[in-house]
Each structure stands twice: as structure tokens, then as C-alpha cells.
DRENPA-3360 file (N, C-alpha, C; in nm, 2 decimals, always signed):
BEGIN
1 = XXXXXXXX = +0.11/+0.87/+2.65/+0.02/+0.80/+2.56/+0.09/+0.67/+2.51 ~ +0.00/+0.56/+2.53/+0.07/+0.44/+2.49/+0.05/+0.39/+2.36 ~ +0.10/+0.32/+2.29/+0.05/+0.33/+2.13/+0.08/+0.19/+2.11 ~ -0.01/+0.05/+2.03/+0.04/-0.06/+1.99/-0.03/-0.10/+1.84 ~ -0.01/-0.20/+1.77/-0.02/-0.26/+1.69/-0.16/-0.34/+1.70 ~ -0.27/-0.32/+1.64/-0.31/-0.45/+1.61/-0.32/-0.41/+1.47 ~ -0.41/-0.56/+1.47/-0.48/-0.60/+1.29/-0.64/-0.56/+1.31 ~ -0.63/-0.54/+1.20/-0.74/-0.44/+1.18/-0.83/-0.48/+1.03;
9 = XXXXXXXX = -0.95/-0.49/+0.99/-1.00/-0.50/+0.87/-1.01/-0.38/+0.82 ~ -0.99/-0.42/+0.67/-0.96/-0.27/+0.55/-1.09/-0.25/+0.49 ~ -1.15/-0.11/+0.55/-1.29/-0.09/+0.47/-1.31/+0.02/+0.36 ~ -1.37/+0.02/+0.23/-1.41/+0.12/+0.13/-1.41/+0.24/+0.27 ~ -1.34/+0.38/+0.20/-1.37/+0.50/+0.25/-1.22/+0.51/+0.37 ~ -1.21/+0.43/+0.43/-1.09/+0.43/+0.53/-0.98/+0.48/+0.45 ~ -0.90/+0.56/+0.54/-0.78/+0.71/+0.46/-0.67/+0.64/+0.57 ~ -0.55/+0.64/+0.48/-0.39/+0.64/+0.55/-0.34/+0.76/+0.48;
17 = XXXXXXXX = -0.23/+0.78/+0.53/-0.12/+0.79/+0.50/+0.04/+0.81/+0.57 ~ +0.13/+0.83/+0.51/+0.30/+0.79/+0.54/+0.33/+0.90/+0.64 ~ +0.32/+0.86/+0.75/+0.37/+0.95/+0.84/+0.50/+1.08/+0.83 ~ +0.58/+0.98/+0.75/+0.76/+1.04/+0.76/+0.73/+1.13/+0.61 ~ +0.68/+1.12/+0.56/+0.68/+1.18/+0.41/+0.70/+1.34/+0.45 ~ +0.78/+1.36/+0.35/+0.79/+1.51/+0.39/+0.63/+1.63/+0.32 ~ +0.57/+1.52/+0.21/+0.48/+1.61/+0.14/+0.34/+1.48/+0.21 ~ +0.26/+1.57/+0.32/+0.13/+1.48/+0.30/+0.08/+1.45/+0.21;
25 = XXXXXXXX = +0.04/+1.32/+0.13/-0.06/+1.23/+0.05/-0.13/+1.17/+0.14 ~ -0.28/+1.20/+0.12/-0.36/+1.08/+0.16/-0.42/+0.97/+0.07 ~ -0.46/+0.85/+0.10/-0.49/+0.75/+0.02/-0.62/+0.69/+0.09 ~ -0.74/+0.74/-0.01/-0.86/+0.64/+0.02/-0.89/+0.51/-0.05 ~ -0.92/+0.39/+0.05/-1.00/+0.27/-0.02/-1.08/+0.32/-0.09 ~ -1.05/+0.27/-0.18/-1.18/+0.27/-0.32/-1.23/+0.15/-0.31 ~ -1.17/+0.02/-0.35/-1.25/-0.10/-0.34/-1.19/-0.20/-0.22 ~ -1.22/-0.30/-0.25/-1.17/-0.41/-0.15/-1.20/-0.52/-0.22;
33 = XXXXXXXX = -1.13/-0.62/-0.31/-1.17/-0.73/-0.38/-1.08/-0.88/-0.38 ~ -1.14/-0.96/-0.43/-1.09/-1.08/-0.44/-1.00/-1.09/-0.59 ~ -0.86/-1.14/-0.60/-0.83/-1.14/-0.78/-0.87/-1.22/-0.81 ~ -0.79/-1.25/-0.96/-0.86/-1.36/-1.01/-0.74/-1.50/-0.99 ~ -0.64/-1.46/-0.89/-0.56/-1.56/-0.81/-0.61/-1.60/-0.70 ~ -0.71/-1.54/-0.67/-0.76/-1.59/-0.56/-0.73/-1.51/-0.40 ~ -0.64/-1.42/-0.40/-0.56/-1.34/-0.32/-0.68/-1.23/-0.30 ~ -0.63/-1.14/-0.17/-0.74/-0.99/-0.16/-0.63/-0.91/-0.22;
41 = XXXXXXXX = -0.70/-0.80/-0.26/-0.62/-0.65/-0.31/-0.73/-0.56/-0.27 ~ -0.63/-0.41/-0.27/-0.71/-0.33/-0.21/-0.66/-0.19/-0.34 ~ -0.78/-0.16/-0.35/-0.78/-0.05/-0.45/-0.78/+0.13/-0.39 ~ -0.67/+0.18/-0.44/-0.64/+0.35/-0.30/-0.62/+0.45/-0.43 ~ -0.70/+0.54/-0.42/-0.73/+0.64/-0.47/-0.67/+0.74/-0.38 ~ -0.61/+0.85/-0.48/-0.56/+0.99/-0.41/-0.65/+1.03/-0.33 ~ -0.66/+1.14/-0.24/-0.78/+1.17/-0.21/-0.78/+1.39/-0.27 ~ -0.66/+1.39/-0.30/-0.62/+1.55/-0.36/-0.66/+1.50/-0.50;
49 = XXXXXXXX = -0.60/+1.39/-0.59/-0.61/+1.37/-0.69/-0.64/+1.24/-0.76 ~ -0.79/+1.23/-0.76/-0.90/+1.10/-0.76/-0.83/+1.01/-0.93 ~ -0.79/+1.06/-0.98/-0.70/+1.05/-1.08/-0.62/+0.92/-1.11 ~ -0.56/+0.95/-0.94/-0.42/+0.86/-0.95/-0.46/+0.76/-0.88 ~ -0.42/+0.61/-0.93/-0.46/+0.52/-0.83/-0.39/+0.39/-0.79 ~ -0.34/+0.34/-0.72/-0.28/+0.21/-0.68/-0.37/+0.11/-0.64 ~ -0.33/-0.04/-0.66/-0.36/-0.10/-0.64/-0.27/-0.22/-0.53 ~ -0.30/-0.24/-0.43/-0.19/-0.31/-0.31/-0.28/-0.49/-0.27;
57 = XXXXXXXX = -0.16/-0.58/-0.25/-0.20/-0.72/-0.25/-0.22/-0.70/-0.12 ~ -0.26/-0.81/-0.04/-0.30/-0.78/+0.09/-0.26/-0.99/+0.14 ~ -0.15/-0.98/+0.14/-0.10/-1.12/+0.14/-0.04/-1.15/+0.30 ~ -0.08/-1.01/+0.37/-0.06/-1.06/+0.54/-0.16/-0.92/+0.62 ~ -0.19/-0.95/+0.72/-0.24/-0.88/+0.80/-0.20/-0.74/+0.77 ~ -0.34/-0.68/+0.77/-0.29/-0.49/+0.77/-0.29/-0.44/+0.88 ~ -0.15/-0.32/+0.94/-0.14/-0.34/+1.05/-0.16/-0.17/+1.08 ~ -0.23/-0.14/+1.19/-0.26/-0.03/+1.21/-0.23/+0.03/+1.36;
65 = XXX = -0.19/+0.13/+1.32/-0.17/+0.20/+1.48/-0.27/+0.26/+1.52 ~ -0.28/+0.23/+1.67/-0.37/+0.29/+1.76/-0.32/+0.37/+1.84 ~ -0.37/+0.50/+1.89/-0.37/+0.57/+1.98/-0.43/+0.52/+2.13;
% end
């Protein structure tokens, strides 16, 4: 199986998570927005615990592995 890199657009609902981690967390898009710098951010909700939430700048290409 060959596996590469591209770029990819980040949509509400789309799930990652950390491969190496020893405890799976997953992280869903909640939002997708513009700040008020003018920059994109992306808003990631737990998906076990809707609770917890980060918020990530998005200041270069999001890069995604393909199968």
C-alpha cells in the first residue's frame, strides 16, 4: 500500500486523530472560521467528551494522509 501527502480542505464534522498516542482521542470540527486577525481557525471538539474543546490556527496547509 502506497501512502502520500496531500492538502486537503477542513470541513465541520471531519474526525482526526494522533496516531502514536498511546490513549485514542478523537477530535471533531465543530466550526471553521475567519478571526478577527483576519487568519482561519478551526474549532475541535472531543468526540468522547463534547465538553472539551480546542481551538487551532490554520496558518499553512492542512496535511492529510491518504491511503
Amino acid at each position: 500500500m502506497v501512502r502520500r501527502w496531500t492538502e486537503a480542505e477542513v470541513g465541520i464534522g471531519q474526525r482526526f486523530r494522533k496516531t502514536d498516542a498511546t490513549q485514542i482521542v478523537i477530535w471533531e470540527v465543530a466550526d471553521v472560521f475567519k478571526g478577527t486577525d483576519g487568519r482561519p481557525y478551526v474549532e475541535l471538539v472531543r468526540v468522547g467528551d463534547r465538553s472539551l474543546r480546542k481551538t487551532l490556527g490554520m496558518d499553512q496547509p492542512i496535511r492529510v494522509m491518504e491511503a
